[in-house]
C-alpha positions in Angstrom: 4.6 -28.0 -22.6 1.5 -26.5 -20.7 1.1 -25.9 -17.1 -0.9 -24.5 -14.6 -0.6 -23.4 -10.9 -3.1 -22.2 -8.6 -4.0 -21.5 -5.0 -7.2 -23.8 -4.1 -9.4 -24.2 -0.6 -8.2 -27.7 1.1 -11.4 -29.3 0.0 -10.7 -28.8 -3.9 -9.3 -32.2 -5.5 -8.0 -32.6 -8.9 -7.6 -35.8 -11.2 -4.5 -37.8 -10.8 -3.8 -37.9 -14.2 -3.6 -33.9 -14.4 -1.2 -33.9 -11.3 1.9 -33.5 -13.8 0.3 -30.0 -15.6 -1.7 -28.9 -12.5 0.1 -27.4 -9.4 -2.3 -26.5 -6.3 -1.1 -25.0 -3.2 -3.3 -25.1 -0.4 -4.4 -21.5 0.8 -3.2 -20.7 4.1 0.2 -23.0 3.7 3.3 -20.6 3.3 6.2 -23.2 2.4 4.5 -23.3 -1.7 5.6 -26.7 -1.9 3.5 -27.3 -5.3 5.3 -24.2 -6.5 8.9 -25.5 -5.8 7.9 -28.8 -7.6 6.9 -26.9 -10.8 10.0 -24.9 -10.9 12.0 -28.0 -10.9 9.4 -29.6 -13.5 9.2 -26.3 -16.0 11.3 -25.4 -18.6 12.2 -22.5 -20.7 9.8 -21.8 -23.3 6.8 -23.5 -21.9 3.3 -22.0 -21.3 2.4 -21.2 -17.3 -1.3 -20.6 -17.0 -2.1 -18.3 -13.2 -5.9 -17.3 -12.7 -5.1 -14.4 -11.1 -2.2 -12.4 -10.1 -3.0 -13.1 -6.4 -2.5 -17.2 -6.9 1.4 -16.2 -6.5 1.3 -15.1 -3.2 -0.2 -13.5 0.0 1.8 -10.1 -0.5 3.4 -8.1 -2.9 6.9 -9.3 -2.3 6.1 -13.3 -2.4 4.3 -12.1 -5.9 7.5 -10.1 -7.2 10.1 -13.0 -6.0 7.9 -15.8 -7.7 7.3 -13.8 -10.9 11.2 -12.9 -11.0 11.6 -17.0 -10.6 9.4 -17.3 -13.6 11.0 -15.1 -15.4 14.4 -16.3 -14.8 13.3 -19.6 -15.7 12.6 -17.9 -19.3 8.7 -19.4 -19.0 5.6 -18.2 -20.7 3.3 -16.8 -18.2 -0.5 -16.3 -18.8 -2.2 -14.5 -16.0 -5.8 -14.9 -16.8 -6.9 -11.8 -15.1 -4.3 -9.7 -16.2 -3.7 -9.9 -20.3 -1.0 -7.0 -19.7 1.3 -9.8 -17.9 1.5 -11.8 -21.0 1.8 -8.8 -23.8 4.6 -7.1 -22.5 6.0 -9.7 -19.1 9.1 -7.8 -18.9 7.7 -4.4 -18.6 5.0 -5.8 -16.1 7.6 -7.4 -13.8 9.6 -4.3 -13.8 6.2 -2.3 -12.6 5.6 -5.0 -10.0 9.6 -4.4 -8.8 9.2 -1.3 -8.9 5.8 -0.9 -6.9 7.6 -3.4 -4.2 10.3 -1.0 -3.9 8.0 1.8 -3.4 6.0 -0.2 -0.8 9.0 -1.3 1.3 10.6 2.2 1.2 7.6 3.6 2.1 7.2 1.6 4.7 10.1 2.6 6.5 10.0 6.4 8.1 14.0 7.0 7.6 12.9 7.1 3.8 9.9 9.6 4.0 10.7 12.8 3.5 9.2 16.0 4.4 8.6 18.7 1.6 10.1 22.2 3.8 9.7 25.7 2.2 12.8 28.5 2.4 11.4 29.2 6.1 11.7 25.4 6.8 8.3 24.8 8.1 6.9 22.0 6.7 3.9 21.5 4.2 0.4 23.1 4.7 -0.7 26.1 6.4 1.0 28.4 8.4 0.5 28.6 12.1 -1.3 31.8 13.0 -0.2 33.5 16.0 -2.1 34.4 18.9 -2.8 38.1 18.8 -1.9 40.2 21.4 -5.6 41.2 22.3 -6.2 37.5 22.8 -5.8 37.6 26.6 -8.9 40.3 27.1 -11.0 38.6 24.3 -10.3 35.2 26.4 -11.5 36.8 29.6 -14.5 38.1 28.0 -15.4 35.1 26.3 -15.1 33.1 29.8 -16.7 35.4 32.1 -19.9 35.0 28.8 -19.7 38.6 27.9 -18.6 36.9 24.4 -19.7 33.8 22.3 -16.9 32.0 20.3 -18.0 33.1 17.2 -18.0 37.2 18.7 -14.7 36.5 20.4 -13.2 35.0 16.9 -14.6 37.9 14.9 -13.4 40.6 17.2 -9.7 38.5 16.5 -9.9 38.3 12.7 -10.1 34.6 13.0 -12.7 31.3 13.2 -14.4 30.6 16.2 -13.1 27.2 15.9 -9.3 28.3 16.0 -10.5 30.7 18.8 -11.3 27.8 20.5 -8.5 25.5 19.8 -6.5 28.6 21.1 -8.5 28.3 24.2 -8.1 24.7 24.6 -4.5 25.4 24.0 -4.3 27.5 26.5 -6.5 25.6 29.6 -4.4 22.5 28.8 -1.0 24.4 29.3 
């Protein structure tokens, strides 16, 4: 047998008589009633046609658990917007677990890690410290004797981390 679900605007209206191969959830409604119906209606080995990917849910995990329903009910799906879904369904609901997974774990900061080097700082580039002429550049630079660009220069370093040492240093 041959069926089809779908998300549709309120507004859409289908036959009658295709009411027992069509199954429309109204956008917006979260309980998926039409989509509980034909899981109790479908049976293994019969055809399930989806226009898109995004007709079985609002998120990636109401996608995953409904395509894991599917698949546990042993059902042909045809995701008209994504041929790889029907070629190889296994292998696609195992990269949709798997990028669910990802999402939820990344999601949540106790599972981020931070890359550290031997020193244990942590990625990018090190901090560079003030130099010990920094204090008589400073002076010069506020008393106009200096631009930020001469005061970086005479430092070895960019005017704009001259002045983020300067900020640094009126803020403390």
């Amino acid at each position: 047998m041959e069926y089809s679900y779908m998300l549709v605007a309120e507004s859409d209206k289908y036959p009658r008589d295709l009411k027992h191969s069509v199954f429309t959830d109204t956008r917006g409604d979260t309980d998926f009633p039409e989509f509980d119906r034909l899981l109790s209606v479908i049976q293994p080995n019969d055809s399930l046609h989806i226009p898109s990917l995004a007709d079985l849910g609002y998120n990636l995990t109401q996608v995953c658990e409904k395509w894991q329903k599917l698949q546990d009910k042993e059902v042909h799906i045809w995701i008209l917007d994504c041929p790889a879904a029907h070629s190889q369904p296994e292998l696609f609901g195992e990269v949709l677990q798997y990028v669910c997974y990802s999402q939820k774990r990344f999601r949540n900061p106790k599972h981020r890690t931070v890359i550290r080097d031997k020193n244990g700082s942590g990625p990018g580039r090190r901090r560079i410290e003030l130099p010990e002429r920094f204090a008589e550049v400073y002076e010069d630079y506020c008393s106009g004797k200096l631009n930020s660009r001469e005061a970086g220069e005479s430092l070895n370093v960019s005017h704009t981390t001259f002045l983020r040492w300067s900020r640094q240093l009126d803020e403390a």
